[in-house]
C-alpha positions as CSV (number, residue, x, y, z in Angstrom):
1,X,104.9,109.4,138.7
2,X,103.2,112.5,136.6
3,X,102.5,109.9,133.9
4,X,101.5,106.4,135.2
5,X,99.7,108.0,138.2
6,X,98.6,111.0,136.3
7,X,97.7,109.6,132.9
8,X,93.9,107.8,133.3
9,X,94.2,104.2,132.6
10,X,92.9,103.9,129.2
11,X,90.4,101.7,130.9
12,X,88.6,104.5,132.8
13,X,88.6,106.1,129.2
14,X,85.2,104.8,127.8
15,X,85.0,105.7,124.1
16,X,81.2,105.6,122.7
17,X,82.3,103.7,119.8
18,X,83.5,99.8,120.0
19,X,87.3,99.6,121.0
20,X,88.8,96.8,122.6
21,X,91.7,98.2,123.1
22,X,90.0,101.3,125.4
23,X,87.9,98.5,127.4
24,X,91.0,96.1,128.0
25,X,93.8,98.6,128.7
26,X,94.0,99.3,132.4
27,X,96.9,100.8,134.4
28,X,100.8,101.3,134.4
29,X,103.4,101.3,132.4
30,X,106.1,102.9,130.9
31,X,107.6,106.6,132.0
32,X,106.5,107.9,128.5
33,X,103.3,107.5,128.7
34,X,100.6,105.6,127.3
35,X,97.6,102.8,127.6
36,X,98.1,100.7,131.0
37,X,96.8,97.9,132.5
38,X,96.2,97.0,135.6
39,X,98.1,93.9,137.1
40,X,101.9,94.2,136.2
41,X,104.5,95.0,133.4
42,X,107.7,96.3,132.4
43,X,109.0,99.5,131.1
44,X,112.6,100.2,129.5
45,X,113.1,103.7,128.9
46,X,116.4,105.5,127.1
47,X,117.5,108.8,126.1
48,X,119.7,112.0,126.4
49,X,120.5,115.3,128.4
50,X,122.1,118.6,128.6
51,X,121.9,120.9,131.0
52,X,124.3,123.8,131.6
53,X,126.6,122.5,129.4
54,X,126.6,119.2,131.2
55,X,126.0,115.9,128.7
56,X,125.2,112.7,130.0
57,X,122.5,109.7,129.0
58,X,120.2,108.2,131.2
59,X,118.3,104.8,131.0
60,X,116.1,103.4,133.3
61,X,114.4,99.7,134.0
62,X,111.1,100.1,135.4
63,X,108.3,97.4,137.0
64,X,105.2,98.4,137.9
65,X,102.2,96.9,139.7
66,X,98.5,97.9,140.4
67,X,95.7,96.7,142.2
68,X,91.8,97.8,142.4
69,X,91.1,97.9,146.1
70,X,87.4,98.9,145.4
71,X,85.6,100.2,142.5
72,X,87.1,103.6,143.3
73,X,90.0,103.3,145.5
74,X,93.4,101.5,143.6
75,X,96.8,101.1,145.1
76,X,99.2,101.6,142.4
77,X,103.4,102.0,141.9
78,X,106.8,100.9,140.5
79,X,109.8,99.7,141.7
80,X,112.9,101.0,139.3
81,X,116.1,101.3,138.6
82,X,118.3,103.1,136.3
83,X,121.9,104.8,135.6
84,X,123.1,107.8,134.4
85,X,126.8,108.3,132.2
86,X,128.4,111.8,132.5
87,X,131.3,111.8,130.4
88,X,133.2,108.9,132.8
89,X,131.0,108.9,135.9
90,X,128.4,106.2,136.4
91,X,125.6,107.1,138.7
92,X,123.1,104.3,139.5
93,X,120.0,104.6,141.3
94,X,116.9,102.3,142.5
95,X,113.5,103.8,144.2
96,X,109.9,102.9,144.6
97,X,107.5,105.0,144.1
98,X,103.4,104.4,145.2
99,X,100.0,105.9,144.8
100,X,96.4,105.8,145.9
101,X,93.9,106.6,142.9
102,X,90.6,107.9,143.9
103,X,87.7,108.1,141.4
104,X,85.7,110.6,142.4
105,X,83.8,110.9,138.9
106,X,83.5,107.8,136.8
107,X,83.3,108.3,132.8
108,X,80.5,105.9,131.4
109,X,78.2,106.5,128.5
110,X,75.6,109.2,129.9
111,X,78.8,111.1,132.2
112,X,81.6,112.6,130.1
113,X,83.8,113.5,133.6
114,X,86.5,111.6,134.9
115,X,87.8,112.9,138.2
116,X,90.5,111.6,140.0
117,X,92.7,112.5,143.1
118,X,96.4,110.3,144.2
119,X,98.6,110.5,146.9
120,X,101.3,110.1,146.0
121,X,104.3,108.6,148.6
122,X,108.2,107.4,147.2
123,X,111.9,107.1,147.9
124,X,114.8,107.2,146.0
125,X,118.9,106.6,146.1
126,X,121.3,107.3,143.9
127,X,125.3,106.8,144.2
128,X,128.2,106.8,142.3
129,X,131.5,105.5,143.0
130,X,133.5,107.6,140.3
131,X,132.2,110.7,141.5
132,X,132.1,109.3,145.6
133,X,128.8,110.6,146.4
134,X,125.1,109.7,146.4
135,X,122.4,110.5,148.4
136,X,118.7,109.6,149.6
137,X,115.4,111.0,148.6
138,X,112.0,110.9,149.3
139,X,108.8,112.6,147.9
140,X,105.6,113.0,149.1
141,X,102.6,115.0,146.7
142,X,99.4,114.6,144.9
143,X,98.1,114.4,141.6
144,X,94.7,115.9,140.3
145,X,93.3,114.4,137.2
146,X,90.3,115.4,134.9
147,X,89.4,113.6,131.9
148,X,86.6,114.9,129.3
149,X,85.0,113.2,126.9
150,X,84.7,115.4,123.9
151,X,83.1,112.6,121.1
152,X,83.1,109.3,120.1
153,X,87.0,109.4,118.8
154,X,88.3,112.3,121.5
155,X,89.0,112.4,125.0
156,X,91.0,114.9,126.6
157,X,92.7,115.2,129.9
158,X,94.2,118.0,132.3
159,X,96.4,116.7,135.2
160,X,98.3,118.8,137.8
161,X,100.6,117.2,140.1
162,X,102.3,118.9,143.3
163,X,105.1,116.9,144.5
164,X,108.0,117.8,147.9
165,X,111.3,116.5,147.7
166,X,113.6,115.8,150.8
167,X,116.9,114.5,151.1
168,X,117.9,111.9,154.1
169,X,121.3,112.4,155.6
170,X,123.2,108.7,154.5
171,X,126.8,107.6,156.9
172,X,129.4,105.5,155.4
173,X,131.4,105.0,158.2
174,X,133.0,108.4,158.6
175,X,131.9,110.1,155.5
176,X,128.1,111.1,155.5
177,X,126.1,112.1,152.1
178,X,123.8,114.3,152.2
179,X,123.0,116.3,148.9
180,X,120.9,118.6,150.7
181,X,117.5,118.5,148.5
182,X,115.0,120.7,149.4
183,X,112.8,121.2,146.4
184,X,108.9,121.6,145.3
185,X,107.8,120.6,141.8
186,X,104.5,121.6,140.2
187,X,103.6,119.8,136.7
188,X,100.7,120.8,134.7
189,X,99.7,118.8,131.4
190,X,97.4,118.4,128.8
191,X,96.4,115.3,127.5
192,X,94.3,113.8,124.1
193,X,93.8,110.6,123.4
194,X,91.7,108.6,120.6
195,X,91.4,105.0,119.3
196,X,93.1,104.7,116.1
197,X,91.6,101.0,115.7
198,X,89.7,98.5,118.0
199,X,93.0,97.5,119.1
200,X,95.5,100.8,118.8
201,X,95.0,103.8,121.0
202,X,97.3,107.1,119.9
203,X,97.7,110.0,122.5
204,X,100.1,113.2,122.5
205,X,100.6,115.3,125.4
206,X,102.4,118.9,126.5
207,X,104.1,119.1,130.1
208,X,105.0,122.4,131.7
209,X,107.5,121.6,134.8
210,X,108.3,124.5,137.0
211,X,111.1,123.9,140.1
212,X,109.5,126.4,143.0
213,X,112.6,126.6,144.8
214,X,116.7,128.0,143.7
215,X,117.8,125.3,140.7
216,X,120.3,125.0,138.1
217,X,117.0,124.8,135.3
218,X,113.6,126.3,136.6
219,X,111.5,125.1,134.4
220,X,110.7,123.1,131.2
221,X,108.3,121.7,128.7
222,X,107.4,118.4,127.7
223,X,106.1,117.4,124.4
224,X,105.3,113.5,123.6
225,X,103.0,110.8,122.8
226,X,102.7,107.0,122.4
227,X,100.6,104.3,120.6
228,X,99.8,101.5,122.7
229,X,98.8,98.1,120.9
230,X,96.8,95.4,122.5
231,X,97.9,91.6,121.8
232,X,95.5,89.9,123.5
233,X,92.8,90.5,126.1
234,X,95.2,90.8,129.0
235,X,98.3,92.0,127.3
236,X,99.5,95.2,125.9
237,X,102.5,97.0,124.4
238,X,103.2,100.4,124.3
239,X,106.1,102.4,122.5
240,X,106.8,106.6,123.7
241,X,108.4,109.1,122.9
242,X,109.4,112.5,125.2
243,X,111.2,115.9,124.5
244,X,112.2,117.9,127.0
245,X,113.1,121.8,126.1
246,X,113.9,124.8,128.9
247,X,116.1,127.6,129.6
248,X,119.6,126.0,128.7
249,X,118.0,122.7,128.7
250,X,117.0,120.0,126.6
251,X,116.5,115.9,126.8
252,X,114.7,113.0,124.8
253,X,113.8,110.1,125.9
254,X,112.1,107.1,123.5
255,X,110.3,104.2,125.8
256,X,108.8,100.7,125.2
257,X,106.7,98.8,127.8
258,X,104.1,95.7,128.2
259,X,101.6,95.2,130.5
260,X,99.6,92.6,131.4
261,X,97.0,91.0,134.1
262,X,96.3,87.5,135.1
């Protein structure tokens, strides 16, 4: 949610200079970040984890959707699906996630400001038959975006996202899961992003992820970018990468997603 509801669509990203790629690219995409259009697309993402000692991979199969309501009010989100390996155990998990962006400053060629504010609403299982457990989740938060247009070839963008996390007791006849979440997550990032050509548009970011509540890692930092190439006037492709490092703690993650509109 941090990046496609947090990330500007490259589309709200005006650069003074001609490039198509800014002025096509819209919203959504893939979990690493990126140019995004509005409309639909698919995200794959893959990578790698360990925490505590623990090892495991992760991958996850993402779909998201967007659609302009009004010139400043967007419904946006993703339905996914994904599975983690830890040593023998296979967890899998599906959830959808949505979002309300609100431009409250538009970026144009005399106002350098972007400002937007998203609720954010989701849920979220996960269950695993090696392990016999799983559980339910849902999330509630908002994200607060600010872009700034530095020059012709520079944009750069702060986002902080505050986000509550509940678990829902689950019965299987007589067993019940319940893996008693109770958590609050604040994000904070830094974003810059440029047009490389009139169709290629590079950015690079840093994440600081802080858990407020008791957890096994407290916090982390995020360091990534992506290059997202447009095809044609309604489609796009975009390849990430991630890095996750913390206090006995460390993941990657590469992505590679397509968006497009009708």
């Amino acid at each position: 949610m941090f990046f496609s509801q947090g990330f500007t669509p490259s589309a709200d990203l005006p650069f003074e200079t001609a490039s198509a790629a800014a002025s096509d690219a819209a919203a959504n995409g893939s979990s690493s970040g990126g140019s995004r259009f509005y409309g639909y697309g698919i995200g794959f993402n893959s990578g790698q984890f360990e925490a505590k000692g623990i090892k495991g991979n992760v991958s996850d199969l993402t779909l998201p959707f967007g659609v302009r309501l009004t010139d400043r009010v967007s419904l946006a989100g993703a339905l996914g699906v994904n599975y983690v390996t830890i040593s023998d155990a296979t967890i899998y998990g599906v959830g959808l996630n949505l979002g309300v962006p609100i431009r409250i400053e538009i970026m144009d060629k005399t106002n350098p400001w972007n400002w937007r504010l998203t609720p954010l609403l989701g849920i979220s299982a996960r269950g695993s038959k090696d392990l016999a457990g799983g559980g339910v989740i849902w999330m509630g938060g908002l994200t607060n975006t600010v872009d700034y247009r530095v020059n012709s070839k520079l944009i750069l963008g702060l986002v902080n996202q505050f986000t509550t996390h509940q678990s829902i007791a689950v019965k299987y006849g007589s067993t019940k899961f319940d893996p008693k979440i109770d958590q609050q997550i604040l994000k904070n990032g830094l974003r810059a992003v440029t047009p490389l050509t009139s169709r290629l548009i590079g950015d690079v970011f840093v994440i600081e992820t802080n858990f407020l509540q008791d957890a096994a890692v407290e916090s982390f930092t995020t360091f990534g970018g992506s290059l997202s190439f447009r095809l044609t006037q309604k489609l796009n492709v975009t390849l990430g990468a991630n890095y996750d490092t913390g206090d006995n703690y460390k993941s990657w993650s590469v992505g590679l997603s397509s968006a497009w509109r009708f």
